[in-house]
N, C-alpha and C positions, 0 to 999 in steps of 0.2 A: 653129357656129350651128345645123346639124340637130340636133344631141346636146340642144341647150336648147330648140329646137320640140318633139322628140320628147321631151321631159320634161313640157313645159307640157300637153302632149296628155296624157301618160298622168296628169298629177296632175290636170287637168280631169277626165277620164274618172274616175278615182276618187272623187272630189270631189262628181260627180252622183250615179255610186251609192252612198256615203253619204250625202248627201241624203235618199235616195228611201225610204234603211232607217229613218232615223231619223226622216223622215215618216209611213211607215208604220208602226213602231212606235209614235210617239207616240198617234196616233189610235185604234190598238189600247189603249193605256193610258189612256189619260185619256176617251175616246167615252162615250157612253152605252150600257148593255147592254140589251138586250132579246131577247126571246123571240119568237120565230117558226114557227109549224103548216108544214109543206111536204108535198107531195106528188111523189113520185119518179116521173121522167118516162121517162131512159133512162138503161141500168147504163156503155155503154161505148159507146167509137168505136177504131176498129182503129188508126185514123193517130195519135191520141196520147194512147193508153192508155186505163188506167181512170179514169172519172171519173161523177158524178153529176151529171142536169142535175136539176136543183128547180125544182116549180113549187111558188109560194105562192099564200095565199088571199088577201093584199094587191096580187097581183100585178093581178087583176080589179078595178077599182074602181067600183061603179057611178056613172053618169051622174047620177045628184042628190046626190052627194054633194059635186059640182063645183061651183064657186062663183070666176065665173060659169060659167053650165053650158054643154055641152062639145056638139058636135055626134057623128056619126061621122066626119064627114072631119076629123077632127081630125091633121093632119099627123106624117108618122115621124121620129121623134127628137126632137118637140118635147118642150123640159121639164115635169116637172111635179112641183109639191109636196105630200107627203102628211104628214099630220098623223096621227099613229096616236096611240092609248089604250090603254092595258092593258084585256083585256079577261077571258075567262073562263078559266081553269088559269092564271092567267097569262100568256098569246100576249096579243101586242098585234093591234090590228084598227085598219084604216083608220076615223078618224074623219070628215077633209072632207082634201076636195084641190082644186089650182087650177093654173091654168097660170100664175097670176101667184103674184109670193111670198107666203108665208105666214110670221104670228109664230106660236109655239108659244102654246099655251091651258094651263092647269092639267093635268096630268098627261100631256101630249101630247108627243111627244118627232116633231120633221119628219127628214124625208128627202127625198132627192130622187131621182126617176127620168124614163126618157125614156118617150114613147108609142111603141106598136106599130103602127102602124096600120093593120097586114094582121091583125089580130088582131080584130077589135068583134066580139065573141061575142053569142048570141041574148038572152044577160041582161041587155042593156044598159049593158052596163059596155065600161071602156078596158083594153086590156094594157098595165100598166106593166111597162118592165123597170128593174132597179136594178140590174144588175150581180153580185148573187150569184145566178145563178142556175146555175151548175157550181162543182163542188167536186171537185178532182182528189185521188184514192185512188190507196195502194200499191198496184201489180201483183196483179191476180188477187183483191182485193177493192171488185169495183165492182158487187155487186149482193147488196146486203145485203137481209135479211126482220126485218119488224120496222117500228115507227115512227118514221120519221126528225123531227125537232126540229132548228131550229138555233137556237144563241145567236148574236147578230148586237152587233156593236157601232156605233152611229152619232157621228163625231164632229159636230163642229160644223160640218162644212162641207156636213153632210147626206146624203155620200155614205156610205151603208152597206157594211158588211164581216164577212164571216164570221169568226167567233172559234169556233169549235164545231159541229159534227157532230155530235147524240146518235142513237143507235138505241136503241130501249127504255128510255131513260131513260140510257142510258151512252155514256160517251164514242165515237166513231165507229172509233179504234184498238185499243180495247179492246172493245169487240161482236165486232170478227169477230177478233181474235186469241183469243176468246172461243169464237167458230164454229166452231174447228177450219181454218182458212183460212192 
């Protein structure tokens, strides 16, 4: 009787973590790709490893573009949906956002993120975060030079995901295996 508990457990336990691969694969396959400007905040943290925190320019979103609009006490972790457009080189740019749902408009591709709310910066705008905003790097390349770009994939459930690291235009493993690193 324990030999077939202790079975059930371990094919459960596997069973989720395929799941979760083939979840996360799928939405890396089939999502929407898109282009995203960032700005590099900090290279590394000692407790675990290298990694890149990013900030984006969608991460600010200003206050009228909210619909309805948004106060500052706008509460931490509330959701919020952002409607983004392609916009110049190709990076997409927040078009409008809401805290209530949004349908996608012509060439608008949503997402979905939570607010900061220790964050209301002097421009008027919300911190959204959405979750890529660390990207963890091999050992002893976590402070590249150079302009960071990411490609981001959004499936349909809005939650976006990184598919790609460029620095300079190239891929993120291949810049600094590039660097001499």
């Amino acid at each position: 009787m324990k030999l077939k508990l202790l079975l059930l457990v371990l094919a459960l336990q596997c069973a989720w973590i395929a799941c979760t691969v083939v979840t996360q694969e799928r939405a890396l396959s089939y999502g929407h790709i898109i282009l995203l400007e960032t700005r590099r905040v900090d290279p590394r943290d000692l407790l675990r490893g290298d990694y890149l925190i990013l900030d984006y320019p969608i991460s600010d979103v200003p206050a009228n573009l909210f619909s309805p609009p948004v106060k500052k006490d706008l509460p931490y972790g509330t959701k919020i949906f952002v409607a983004l457009a392609g916009g110049t080189n190709h990076f997409y740019r927040v078009s409008r956002a809401s805290t209530n749902e949004l349908a996608a408009g012509i060439g608008e591709v949503l997402i979905l993120g939570t607010s900061d709310g220790q964050r209301w910066n002097a421009s008027n705008a919300v911190h959204v975060v959405y979750g890529i905003e660390k990207y963890f790097v091999a050992e002893g390349q976590g402070n590249p030079t150079g302009k960071l770009t990411v490609q981001a994939v959004v499936p349909a459930s809005g939650r976006v995901k990184i598919k790609e690291v460029f620095v300079d235009g190239q891929p993120y493993a291949v810049a600094m295996k590039g660097a001499g690193r």
